[in-house]
C-alpha positions in Angstrom: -23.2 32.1 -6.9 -23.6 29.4 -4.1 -24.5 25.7 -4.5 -25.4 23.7 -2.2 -23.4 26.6 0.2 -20.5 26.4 -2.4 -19.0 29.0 -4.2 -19.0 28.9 -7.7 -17.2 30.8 -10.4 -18.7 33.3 -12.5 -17.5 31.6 -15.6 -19.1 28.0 -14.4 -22.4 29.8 -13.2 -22.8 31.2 -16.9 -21.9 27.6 -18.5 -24.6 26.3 -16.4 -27.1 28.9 -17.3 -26.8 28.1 -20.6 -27.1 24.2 -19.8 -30.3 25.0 -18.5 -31.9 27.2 -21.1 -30.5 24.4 -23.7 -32.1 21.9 -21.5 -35.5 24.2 -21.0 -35.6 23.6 -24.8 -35.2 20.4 -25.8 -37.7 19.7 -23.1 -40.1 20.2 -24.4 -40.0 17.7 -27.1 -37.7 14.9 -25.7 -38.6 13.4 -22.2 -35.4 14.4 -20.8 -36.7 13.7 -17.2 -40.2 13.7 -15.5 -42.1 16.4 -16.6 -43.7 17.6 -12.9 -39.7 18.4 -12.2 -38.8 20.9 -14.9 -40.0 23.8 -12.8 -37.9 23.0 -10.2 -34.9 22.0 -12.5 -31.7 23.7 -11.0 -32.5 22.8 -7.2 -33.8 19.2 -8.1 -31.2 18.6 -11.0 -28.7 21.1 -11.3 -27.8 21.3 -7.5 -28.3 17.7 -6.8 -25.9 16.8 -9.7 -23.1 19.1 -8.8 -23.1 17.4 -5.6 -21.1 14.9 -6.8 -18.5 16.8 -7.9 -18.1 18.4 -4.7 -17.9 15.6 -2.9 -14.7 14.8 -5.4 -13.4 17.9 -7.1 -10.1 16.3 -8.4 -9.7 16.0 -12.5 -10.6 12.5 -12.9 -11.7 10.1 -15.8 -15.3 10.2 -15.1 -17.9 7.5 -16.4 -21.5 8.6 -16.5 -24.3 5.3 -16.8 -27.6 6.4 -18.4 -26.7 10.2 -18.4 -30.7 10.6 -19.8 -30.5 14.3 -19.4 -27.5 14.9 -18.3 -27.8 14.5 -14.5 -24.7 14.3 -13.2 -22.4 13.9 -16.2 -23.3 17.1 -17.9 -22.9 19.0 -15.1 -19.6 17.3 -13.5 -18.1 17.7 -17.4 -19.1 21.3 -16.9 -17.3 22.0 -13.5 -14.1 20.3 -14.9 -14.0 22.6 -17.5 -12.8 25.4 -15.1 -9.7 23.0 -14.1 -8.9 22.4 -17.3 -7.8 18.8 -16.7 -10.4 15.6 -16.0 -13.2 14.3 -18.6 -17.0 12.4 -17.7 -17.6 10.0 -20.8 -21.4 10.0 -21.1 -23.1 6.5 -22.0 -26.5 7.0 -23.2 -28.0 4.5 -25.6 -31.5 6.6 -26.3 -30.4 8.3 -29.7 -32.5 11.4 -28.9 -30.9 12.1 -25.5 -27.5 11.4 -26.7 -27.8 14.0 -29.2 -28.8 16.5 -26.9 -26.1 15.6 -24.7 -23.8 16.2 -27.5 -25.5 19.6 -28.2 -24.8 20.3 -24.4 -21.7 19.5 -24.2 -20.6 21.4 -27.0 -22.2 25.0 -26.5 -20.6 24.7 -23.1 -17.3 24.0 -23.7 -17.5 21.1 -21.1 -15.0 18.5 -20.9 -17.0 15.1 -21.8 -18.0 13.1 -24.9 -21.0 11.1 -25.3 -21.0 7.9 -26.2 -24.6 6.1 -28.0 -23.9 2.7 -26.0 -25.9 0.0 -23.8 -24.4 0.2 -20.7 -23.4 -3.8 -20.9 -21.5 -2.9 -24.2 -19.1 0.2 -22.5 -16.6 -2.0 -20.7 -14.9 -3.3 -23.7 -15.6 0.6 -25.2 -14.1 2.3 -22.4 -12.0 0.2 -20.3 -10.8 2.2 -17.9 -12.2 4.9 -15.2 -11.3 6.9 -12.2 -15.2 7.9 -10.9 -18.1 6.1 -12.1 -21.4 8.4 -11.8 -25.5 7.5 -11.7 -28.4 9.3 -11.0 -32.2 7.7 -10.6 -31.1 4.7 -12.8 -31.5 1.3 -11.0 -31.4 -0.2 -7.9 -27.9 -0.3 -6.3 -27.6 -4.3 -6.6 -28.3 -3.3 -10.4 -25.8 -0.5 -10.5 -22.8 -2.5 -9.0 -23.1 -5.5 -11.4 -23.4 -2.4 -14.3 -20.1 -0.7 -12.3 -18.2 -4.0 -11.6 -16.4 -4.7 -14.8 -15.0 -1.0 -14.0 -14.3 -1.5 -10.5 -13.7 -5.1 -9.9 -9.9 -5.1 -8.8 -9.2 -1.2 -9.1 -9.3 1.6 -7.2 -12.0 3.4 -8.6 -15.2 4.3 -6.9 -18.5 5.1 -7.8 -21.2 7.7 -6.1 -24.6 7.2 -6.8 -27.7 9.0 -5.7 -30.1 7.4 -3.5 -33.8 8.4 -2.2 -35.5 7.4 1.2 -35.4 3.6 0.6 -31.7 3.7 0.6 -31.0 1.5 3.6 -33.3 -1.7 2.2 -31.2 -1.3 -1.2 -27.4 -1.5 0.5 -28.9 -4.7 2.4 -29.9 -6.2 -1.3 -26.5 -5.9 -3.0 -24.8 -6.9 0.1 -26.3 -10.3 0.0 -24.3 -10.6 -3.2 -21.7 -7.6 -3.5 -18.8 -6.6 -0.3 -17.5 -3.4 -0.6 -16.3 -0.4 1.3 -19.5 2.4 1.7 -19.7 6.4 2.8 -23.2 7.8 2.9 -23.1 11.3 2.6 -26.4 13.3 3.6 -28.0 15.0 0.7 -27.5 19.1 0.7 -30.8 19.2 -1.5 -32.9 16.3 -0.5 -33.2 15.7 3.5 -34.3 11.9 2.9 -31.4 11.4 0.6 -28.4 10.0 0.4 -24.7 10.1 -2.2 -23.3 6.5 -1.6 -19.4 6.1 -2.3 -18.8 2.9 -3.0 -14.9 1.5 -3.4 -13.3 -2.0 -3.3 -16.1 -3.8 -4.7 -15.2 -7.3 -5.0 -18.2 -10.4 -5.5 -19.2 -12.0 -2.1 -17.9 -15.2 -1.2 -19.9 -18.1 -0.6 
């Protein structure tokens, strides 16, 4: 099997075939993302999401903010659970979605734990992180005062997925934020972007 021109293992392919009949499922009867995208679920979702792991395949400590249906987290969780080593902690304060995610990540085998949390409460939860993850969550000044506490003085970095308006965002959070950015160029989406972001540090006056 190929994603996003990638090989991937038998034994991952089957973990995320059963994600997405799990997710099929519970669909229809939790909001688990917008309804007009469920028939195009594994190129939207599933494709887009492993993107990110691609783009940093080492076993890391993974953070996941708003993990709604699992988009990334679920799926990087599953793809570290062929090298054995790394984990994705999921924060997802909705009780409904967390307990799907937990489902998930159970009948899977993936390597992650979910964790029913605001996303301003997780710092002093889970202090420390290699790879912080979001997907179609908040704007990006939004994301990097959510990431900060994480990132602030560290050397982890954070890849989050961005649509067309991509460029007016980075100019917002740079009139507050400095920090060191890659765009890489969607495989799924052409107007899309994965931003890497490292060495966030607050703006001087």
């Amino acid at each position: 099997m190929l994603l996003n021109g990638k090989s991937v293992s038998r034994e991952t392919q089957q973990k995320l075939e059963h994600f997405a009949a799990l997710f099929q499922k519970w669909a229809k009867t939790i909001n688990l993302v917008a309804p007009s995208t469920i028939d195009e679920l594994w190129q939207r979702h599933i494709a887009d999401s492993a993107q990110i792991f691609q783009l940093s395949p080492e076993p890391q400590r993974w953070l996941d903010l708003g993990s709604g249906g699992g988009f990334p987290g679920v799926i990087t969780a599953i793809f570290l659970a062929e090298a054995q080593d790394g984990w994705v902690h999921l924060v997802e304060s909705n009780q409904k979605k967390a307990a799907f995610l937990r489902v998930a990540l159970n009948e899977t085998g993936a390597r992650g734990s979910v964790h029913p949390l605001r996303i301003e409460a997780a710092p002093k939860a889970l202090p420390d992180c290699d790879r912080i993850s979001a997907r179609a969550l908040a704007e990006l000044d939004q994301l990097l005062s959510y990431a900060s506490g994480w990132m602030i003085g560290t050397n982890a970095r954070a890849f989050f997925h961005k649509g067309r308006d991509y460029s007016a965002e980075i100019e917002k959070a740079r009139g507050r934020w400095a920090f060191d950015l890659i765009k890489h160029k969607s495989a799924v989406e052409p107007d899309s972007v994965i931003l890497e972001i490292s060495h966030l540090r607050h703006k001087e006056p």
